[in-house]
C-alpha positions as a Markdown table, in Angstrom:
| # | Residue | x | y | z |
|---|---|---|---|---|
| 1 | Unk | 65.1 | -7.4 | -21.3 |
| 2 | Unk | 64.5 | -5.4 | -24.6 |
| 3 | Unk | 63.8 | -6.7 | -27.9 |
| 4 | Unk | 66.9 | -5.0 | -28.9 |
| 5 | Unk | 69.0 | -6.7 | -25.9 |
| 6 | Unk | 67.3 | -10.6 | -27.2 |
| 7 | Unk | 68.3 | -9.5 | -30.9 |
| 8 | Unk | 72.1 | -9.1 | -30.0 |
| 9 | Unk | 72.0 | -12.3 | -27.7 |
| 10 | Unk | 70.4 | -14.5 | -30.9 |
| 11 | Unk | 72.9 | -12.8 | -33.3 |
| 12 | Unk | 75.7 | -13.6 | -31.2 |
| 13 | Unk | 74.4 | -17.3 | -30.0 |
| 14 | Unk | 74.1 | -18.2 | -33.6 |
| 15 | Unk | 77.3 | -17.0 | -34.8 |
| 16 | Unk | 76.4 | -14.1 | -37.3 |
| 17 | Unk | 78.1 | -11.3 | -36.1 |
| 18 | Unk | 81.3 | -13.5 | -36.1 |
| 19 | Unk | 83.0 | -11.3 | -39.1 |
| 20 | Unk | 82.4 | -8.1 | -36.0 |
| 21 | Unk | 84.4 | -10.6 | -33.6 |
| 22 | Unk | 87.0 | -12.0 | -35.2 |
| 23 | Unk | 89.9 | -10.0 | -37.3 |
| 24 | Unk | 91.9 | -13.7 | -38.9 |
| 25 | Unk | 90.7 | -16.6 | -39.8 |
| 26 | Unk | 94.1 | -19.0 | -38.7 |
| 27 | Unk | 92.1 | -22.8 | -39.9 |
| 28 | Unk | 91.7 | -25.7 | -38.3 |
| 29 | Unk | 89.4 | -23.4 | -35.6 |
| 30 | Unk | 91.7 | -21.2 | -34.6 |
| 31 | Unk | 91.3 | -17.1 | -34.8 |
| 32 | Unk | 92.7 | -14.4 | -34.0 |
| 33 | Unk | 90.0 | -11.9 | -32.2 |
| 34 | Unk | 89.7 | -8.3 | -32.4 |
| 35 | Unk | 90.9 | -6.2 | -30.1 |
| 36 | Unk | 87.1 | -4.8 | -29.4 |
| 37 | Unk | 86.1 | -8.2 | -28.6 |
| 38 | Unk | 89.4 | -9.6 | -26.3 |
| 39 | Unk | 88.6 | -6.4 | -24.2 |
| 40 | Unk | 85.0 | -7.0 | -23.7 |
| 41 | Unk | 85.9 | -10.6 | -23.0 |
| 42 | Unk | 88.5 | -9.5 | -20.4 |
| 43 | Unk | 86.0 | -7.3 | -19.4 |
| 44 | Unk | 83.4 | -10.1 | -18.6 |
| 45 | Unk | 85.9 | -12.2 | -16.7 |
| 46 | Unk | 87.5 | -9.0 | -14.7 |
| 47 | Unk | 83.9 | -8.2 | -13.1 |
| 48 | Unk | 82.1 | -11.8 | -12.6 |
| 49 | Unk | 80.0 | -10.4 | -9.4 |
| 50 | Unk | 78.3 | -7.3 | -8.0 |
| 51 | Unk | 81.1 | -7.7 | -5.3 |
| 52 | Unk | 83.8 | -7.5 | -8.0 |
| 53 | Unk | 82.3 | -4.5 | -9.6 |
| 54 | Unk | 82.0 | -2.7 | -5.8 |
| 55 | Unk | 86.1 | -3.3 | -5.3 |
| 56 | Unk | 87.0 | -1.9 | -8.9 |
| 57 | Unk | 84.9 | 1.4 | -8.2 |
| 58 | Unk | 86.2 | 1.6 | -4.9 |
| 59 | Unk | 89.7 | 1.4 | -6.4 |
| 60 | Unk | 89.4 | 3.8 | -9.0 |
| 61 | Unk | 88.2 | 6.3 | -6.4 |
| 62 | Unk | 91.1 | 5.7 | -4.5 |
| 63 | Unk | 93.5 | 6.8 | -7.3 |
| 64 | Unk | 91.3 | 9.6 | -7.8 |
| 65 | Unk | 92.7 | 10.6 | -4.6 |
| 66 | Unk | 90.1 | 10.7 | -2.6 |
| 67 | Unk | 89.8 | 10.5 | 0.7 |
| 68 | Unk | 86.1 | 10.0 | 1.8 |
| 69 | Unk | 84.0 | 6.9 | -0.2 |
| 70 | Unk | 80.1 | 6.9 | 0.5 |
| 71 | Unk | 78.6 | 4.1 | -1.2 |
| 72 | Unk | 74.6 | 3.9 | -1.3 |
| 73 | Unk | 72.9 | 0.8 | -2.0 |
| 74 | Unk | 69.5 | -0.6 | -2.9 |
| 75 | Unk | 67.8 | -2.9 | -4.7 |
| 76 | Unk | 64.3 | -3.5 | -6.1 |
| 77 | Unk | 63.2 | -6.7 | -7.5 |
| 78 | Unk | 66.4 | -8.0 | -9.5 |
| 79 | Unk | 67.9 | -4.3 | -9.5 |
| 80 | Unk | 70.9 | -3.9 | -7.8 |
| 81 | Unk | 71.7 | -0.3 | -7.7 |
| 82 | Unk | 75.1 | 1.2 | -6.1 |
| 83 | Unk | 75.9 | 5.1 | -6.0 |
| 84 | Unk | 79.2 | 5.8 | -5.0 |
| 85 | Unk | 80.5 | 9.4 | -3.5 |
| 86 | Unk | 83.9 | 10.4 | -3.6 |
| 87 | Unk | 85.9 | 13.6 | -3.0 |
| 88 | Unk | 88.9 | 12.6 | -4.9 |
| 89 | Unk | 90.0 | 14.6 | -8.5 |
| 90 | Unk | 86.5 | 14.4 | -10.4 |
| 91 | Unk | 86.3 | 14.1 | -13.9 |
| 92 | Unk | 86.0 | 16.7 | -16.7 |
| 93 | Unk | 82.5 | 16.9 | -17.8 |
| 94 | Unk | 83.1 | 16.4 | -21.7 |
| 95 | Unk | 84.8 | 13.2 | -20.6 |
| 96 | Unk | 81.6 | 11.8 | -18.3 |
| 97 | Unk | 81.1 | 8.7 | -21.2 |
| 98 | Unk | 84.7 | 8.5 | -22.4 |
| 99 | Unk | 85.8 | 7.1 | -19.1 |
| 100 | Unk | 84.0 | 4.4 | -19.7 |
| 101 | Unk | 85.7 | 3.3 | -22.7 |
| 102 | Unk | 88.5 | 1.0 | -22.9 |
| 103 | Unk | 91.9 | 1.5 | -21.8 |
| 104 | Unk | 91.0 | 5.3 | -20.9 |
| 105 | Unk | 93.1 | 6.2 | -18.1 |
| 106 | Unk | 94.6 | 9.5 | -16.2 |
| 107 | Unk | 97.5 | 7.2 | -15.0 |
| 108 | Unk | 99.8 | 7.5 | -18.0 |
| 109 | Unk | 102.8 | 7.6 | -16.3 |
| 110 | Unk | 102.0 | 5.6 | -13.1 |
| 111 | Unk | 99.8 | 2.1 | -12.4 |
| 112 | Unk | 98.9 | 1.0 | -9.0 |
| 113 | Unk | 99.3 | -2.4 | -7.3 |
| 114 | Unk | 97.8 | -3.9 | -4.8 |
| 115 | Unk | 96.5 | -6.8 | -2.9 |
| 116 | Unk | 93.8 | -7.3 | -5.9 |
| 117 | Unk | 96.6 | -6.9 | -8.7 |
| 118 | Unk | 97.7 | -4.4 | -11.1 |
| 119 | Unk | 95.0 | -1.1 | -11.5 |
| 120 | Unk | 95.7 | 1.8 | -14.0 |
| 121 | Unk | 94.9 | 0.0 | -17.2 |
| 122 | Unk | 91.9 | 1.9 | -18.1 |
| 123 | Unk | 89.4 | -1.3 | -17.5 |
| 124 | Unk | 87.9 | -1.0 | -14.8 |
| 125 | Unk | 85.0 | 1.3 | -15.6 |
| 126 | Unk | 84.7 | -0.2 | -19.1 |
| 127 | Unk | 84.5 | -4.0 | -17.2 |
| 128 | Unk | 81.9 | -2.2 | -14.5 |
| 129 | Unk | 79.7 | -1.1 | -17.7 |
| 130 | Unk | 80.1 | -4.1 | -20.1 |
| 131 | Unk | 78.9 | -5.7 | -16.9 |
| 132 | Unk | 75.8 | -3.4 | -15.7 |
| 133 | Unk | 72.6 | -2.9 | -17.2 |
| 134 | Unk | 73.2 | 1.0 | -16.6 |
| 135 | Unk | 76.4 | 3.1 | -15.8 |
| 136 | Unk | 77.1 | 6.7 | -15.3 |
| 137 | Unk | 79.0 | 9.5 | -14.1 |
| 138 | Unk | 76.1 | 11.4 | -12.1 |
| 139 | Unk | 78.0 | 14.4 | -11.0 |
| 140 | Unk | 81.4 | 15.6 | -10.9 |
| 141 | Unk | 83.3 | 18.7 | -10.3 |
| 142 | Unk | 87.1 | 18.5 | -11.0 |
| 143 | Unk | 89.1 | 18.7 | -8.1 |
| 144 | Unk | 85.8 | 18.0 | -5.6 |
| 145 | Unk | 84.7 | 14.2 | -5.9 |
| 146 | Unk | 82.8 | 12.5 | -8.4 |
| 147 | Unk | 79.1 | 10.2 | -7.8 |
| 148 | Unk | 79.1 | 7.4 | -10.0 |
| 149 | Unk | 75.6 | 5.2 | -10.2 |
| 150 | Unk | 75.7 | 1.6 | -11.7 |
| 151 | Unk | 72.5 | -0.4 | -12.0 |
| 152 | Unk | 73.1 | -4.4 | -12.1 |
| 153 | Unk | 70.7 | -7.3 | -13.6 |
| 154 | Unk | 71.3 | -9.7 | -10.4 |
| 155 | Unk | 70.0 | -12.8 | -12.8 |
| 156 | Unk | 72.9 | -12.1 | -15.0 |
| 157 | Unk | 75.6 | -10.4 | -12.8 |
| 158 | Unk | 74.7 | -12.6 | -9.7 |
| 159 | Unk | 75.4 | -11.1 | -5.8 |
| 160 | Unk | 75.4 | -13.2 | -2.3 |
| 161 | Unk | 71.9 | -13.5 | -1.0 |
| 162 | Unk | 73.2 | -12.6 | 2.5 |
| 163 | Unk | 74.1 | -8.6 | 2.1 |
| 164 | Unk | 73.3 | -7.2 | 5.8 |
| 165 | Unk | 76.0 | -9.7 | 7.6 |
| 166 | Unk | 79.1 | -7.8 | 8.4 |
| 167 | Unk | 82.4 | -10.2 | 8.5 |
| 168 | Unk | 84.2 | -11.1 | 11.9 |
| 169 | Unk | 87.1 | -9.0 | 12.7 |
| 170 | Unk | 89.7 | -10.2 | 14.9 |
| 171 | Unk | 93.4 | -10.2 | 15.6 |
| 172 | Unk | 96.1 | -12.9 | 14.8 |
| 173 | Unk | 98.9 | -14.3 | 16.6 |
| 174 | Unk | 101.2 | -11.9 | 15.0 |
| 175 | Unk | 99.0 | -9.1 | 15.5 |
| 176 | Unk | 98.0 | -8.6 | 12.4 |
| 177 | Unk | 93.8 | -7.7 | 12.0 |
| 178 | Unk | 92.2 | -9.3 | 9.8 |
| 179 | Unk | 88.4 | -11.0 | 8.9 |
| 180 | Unk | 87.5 | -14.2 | 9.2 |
| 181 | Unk | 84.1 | -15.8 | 9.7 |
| 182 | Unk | 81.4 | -14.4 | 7.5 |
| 183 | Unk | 79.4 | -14.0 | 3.7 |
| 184 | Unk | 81.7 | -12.3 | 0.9 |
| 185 | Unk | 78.9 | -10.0 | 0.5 |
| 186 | Unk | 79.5 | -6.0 | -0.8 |
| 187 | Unk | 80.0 | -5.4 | 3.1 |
| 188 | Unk | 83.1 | -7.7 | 3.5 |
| 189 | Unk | 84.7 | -6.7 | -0.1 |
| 190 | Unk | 84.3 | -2.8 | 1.8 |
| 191 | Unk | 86.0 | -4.1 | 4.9 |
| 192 | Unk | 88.4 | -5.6 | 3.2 |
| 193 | Unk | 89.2 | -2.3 | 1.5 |
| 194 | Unk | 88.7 | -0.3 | 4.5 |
| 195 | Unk | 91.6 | -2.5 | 6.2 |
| 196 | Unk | 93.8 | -1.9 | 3.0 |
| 197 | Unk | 94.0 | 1.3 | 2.9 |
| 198 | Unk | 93.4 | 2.2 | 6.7 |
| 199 | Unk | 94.8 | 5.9 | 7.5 |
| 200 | Unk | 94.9 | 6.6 | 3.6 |
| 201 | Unk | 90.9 | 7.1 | 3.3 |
| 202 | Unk | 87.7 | 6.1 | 4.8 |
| 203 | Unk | 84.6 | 4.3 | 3.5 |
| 204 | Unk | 81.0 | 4.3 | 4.6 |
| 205 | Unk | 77.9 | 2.2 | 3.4 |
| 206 | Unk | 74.8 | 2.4 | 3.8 |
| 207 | Unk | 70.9 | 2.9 | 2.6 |
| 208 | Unk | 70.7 | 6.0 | 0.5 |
| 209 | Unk | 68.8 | 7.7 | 3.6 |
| 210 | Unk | 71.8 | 6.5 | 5.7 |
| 211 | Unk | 74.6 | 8.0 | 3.3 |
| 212 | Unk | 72.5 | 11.2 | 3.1 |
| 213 | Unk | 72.2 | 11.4 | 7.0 |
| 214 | Unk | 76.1 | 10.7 | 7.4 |
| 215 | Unk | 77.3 | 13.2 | 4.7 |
| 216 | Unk | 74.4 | 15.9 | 5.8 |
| 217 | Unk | 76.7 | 15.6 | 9.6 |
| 218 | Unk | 79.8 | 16.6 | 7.7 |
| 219 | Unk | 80.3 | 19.9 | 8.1 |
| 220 | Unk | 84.0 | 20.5 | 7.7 |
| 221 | Unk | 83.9 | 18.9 | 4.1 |
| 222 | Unk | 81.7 | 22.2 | 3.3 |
| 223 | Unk | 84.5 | 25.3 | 1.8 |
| 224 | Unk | 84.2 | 28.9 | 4.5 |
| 225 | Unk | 81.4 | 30.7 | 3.9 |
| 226 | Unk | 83.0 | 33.7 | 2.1 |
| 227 | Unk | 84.0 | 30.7 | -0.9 |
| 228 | Unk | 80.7 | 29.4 | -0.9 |
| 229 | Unk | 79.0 | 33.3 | -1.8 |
| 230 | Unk | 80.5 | 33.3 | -5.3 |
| 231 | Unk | 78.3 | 29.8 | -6.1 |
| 232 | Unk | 75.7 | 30.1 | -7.9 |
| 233 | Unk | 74.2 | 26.6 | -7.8 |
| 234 | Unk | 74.4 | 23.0 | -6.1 |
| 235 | Unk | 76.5 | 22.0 | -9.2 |
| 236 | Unk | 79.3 | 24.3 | -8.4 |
| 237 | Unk | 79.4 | 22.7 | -5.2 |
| 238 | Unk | 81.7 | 19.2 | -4.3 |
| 239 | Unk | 79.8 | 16.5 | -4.7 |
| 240 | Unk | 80.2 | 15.3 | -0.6 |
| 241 | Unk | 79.6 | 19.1 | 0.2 |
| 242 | Unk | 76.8 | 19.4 | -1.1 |
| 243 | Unk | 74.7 | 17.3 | 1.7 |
| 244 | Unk | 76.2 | 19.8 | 5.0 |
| 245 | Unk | 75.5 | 22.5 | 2.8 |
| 246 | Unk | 71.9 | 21.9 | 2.7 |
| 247 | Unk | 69.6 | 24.5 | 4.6 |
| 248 | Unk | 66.8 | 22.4 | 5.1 |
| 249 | Unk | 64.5 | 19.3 | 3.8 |
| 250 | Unk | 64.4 | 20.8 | 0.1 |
| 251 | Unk | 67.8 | 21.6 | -0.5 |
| 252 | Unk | 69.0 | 18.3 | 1.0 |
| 253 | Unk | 66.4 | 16.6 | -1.9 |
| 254 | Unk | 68.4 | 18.4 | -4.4 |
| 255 | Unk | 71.5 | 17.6 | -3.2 |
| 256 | Unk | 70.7 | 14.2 | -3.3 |
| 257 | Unk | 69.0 | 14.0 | -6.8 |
| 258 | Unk | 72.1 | 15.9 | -7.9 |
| 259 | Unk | 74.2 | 12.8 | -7.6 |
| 260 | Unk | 71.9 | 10.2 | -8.4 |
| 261 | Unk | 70.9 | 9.2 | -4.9 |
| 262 | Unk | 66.7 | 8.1 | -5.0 |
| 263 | Unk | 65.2 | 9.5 | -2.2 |
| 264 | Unk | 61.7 | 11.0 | -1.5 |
| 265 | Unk | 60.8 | 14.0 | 0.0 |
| 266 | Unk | 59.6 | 12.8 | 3.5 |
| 267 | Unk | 63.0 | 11.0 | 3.8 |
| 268 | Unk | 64.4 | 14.2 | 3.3 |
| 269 | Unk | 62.9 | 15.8 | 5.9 |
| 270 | Unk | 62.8 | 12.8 | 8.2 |
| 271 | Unk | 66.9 | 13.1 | 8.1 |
| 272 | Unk | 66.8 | 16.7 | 8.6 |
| 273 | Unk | 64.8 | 16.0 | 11.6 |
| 274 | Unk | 67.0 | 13.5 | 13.1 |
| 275 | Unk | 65.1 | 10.4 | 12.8 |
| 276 | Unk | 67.8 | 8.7 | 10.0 |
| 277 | Unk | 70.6 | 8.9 | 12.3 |
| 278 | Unk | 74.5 | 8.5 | 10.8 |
| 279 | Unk | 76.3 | 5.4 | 10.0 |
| 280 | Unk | 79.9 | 5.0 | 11.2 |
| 281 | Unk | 82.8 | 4.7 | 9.1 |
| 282 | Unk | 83.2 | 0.6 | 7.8 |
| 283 | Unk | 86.7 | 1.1 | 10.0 |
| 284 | Unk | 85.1 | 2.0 | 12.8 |
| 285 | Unk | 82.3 | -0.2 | 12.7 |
| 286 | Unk | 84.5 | -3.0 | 12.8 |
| 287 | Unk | 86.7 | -2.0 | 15.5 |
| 288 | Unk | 83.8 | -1.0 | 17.8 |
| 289 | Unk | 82.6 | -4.6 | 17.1 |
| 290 | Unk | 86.3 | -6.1 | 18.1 |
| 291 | Unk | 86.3 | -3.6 | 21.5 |
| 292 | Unk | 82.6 | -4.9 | 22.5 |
| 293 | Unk | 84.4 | -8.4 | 23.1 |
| 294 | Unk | 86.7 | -7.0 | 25.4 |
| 295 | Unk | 90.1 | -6.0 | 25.0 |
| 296 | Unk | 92.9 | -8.1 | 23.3 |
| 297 | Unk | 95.8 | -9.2 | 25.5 |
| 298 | Unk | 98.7 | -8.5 | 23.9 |
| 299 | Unk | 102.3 | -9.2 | 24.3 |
| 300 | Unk | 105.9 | -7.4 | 24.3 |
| 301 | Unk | 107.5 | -7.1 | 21.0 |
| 302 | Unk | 110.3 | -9.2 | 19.8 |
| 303 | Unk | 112.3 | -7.2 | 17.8 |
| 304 | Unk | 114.5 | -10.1 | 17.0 |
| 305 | Unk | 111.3 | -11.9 | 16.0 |
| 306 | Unk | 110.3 | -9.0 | 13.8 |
| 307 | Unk | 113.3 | -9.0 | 12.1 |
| 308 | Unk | 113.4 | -12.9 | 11.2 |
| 309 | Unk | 109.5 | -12.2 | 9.9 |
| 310 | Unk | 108.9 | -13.8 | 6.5 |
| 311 | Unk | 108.3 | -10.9 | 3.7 |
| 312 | Unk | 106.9 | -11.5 | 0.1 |
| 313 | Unk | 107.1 | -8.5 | -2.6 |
| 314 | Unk | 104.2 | -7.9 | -3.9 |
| 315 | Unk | 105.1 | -8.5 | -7.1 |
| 316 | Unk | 106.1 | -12.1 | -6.6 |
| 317 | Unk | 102.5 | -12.8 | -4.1 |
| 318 | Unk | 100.9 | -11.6 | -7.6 |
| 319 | Unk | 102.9 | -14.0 | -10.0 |
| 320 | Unk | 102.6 | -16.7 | -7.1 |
| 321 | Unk | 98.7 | -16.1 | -7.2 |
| 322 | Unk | 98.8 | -16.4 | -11.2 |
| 323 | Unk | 100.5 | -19.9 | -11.0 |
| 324 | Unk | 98.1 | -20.8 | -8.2 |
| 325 | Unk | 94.7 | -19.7 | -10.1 |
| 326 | Unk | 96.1 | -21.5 | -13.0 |
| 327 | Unk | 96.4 | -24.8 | -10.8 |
| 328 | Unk | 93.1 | -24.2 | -9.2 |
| 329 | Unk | 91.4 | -25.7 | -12.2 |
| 330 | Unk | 92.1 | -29.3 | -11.2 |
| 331 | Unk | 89.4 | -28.8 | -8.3 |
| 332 | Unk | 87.6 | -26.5 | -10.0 |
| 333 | Unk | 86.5 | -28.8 | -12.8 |
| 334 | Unk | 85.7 | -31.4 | -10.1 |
| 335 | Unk | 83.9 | -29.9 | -8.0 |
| 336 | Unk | 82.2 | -27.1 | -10.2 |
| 337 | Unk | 83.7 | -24.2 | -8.6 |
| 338 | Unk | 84.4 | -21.0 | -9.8 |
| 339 | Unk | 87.2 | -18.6 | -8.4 |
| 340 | Unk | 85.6 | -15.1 | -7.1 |
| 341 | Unk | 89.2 | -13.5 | -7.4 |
| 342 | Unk | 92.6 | -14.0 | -7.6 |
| 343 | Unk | 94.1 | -16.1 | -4.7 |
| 344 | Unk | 95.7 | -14.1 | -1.5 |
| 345 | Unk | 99.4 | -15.1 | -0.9 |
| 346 | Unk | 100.5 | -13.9 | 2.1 |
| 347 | Unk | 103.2 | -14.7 | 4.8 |
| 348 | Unk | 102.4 | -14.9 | 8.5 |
| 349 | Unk | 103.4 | -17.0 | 11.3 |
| 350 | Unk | 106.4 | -18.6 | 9.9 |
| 351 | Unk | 104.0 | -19.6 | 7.0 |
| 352 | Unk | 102.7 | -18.8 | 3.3 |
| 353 | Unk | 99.3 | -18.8 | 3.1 |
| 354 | Unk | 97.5 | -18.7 | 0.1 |
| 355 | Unk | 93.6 | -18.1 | -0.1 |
| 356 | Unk | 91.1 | -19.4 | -2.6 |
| 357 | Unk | 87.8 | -17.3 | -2.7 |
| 358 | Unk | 85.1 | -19.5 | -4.4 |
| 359 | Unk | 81.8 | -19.3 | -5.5 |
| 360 | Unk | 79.0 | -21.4 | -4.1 |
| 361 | Unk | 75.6 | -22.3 | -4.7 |
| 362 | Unk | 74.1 | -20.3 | -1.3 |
């Protein structure tokens, strides 16, 4: 931590920057806050672990429209670092910080929901940064993907200790796929997405070395070669083609330095030589783990039974899940527990299920 970084935490434990924080004075201990410091208090509670942070970047690349997610991880000491690769809009370049800010969006007209609740308010790079002890836009070329690289103080933004375990996969009485068994590590909040948004886009994870293997195997995200003789450098390249389009052990160390992804030169040439082999997709790693334990017997449909199905709108599972985390605080103030993200309401076998996702001591 800096000298600068204890400064602001003594300033704000002892209550002299209070005049920055609050905009009214109502009495009897009551004020009314400035806008600046409900959003980076919204912020804080938006993004409370390294998980958290990993669905909200996977999210925004999805309404970037992309359609291929690499995320790279690593972590050194306390230093959690994440790269993610995406070939979805990109960003223009005089906008690489402003994206960051609050409520800075390119959904003006539009705002997605989903299982995780409403996305397309502008927060969820600002809560990614106001959580991170680094955040940036690494490269991006508008209309061919974006790299975005966030660094996170595990002591103060705090991660499961288990992050290789992958989450059991199996199928339902209804049919329905799901996970069960298993950490809420970065994996599972993948696989979760992964499942999601199935046959909309794909995600892979990985080392850096694994991520720069997989994307160095993907040839047809490279443009024809009579496109790629009026570029003149690896930043006029897409960020994802850049990897396939690497000649050899050199180029691929560029490629990867390009988007933020650490890597050392014999790397480089051990995955040009084979020896880092690709990683499957998180889809079809968990389906290949489901078919290894034999196939699943299934039934005929009942279309009658179909029919009768219980359905929730989304938009009443998202109120429902309000009113539930509101209620949650009877056992959470018993038993010291802390809510890792909105409950899941959702209807199958002839019941409503709702989920609480909790924080433990591991």
């Amino acid at each position: 931590m800096s000298a600068s970084d204890d400064l602001a935490d003594f300033i704000s434990d002892v209550g002299l920057d209070r005049s920055l924080r609050v905009e009214e004075n109502l009495g009897e201990g009551f004020v009314r806050l400035r806008v600046s410091e409900a959003e980076r208090r919204q912020a804080k509670q938006d993004v409370r672990c390294v998980e958290d942070a990993v669905l909200e970047l996977l999210r925004n690349a999805r309404d970037a429209g992309a359609r291929h997610v690499f995320l790279a991880l690593s972590r050194e000491g306390d230093t959690r670092t994440l790269v993610m690769l995406d070939d979805g809009c990109g960003i223009p370049d005089d906008l690489r910080e402003r994206v960051f800010d609050a409520r800075v969006t390119s959904k003006l007209d539009s705002f997605r929901q989903d299982r995780w609740g409403v996305h397309g308010r502008g927060m969820a790079l600002f809560s990614v940064r106001e959580n991170a002890a680094s955040a940036c836009v690494s490269a991006t070329v508008p209309g061919r993907g974006t790299a975005v690289k966030v660094a996170f103080d595990v002591t103060r933004l705090p991660e499961r200790k288990d992050q290789s375990s992958w989450p059991a996969f199996e199928v339902v009485d209804d049919g329905e796929r799901r996970l069960t068994r298993g950490p809420h590590n970065i994996i599972r909040r993948c696989c979760e997405f992964a499942l999601e948004e199935h046959g909309s886009l794909d995600v892979w994870v990985g080392s850096p070395s694994d991520v720069a293997a997989t994307l160095r195997g993907k040839t047809g995200l490279v443009r024809g070669p009579s496109e790629l003789l009026f570029v003149d450098g690896i930043d006029d390249l897409g960020v994802l083609e850049r990897f396939p389009a690497a000649a050899d052990a050199t180029e691929l160390l560029d490629a990867a330095r390009s988007v933020g992804l650490e890597m050392g030169e014999r790397t480089a040439h051990r995955v040009c030589s084979g020896q880092i082999k690709p990683v499957r997709s998180v889809y079809a790693t968990l389906t290949r783990r489901l078919d290894r334990r034999g196939p699943v017997a299934t039934k005929p449909a009942d279309i009658y039974r179909e029919a009768r199905r219980l359905r929730i709108d989304a938009r009443d599972a998202s109120a429902f899940s309000r009113l539930m985390r509101k209620d949650f605080s009877y056992l959470a103030d018993r038993y010291y527990l802390d809510l890792m993200e909105d409950p899941e309401v959702r209807a199958t076998g002839g019941k409503v299920v709702v989920t609480f996702r909790v924080s433990q001591d591991d």
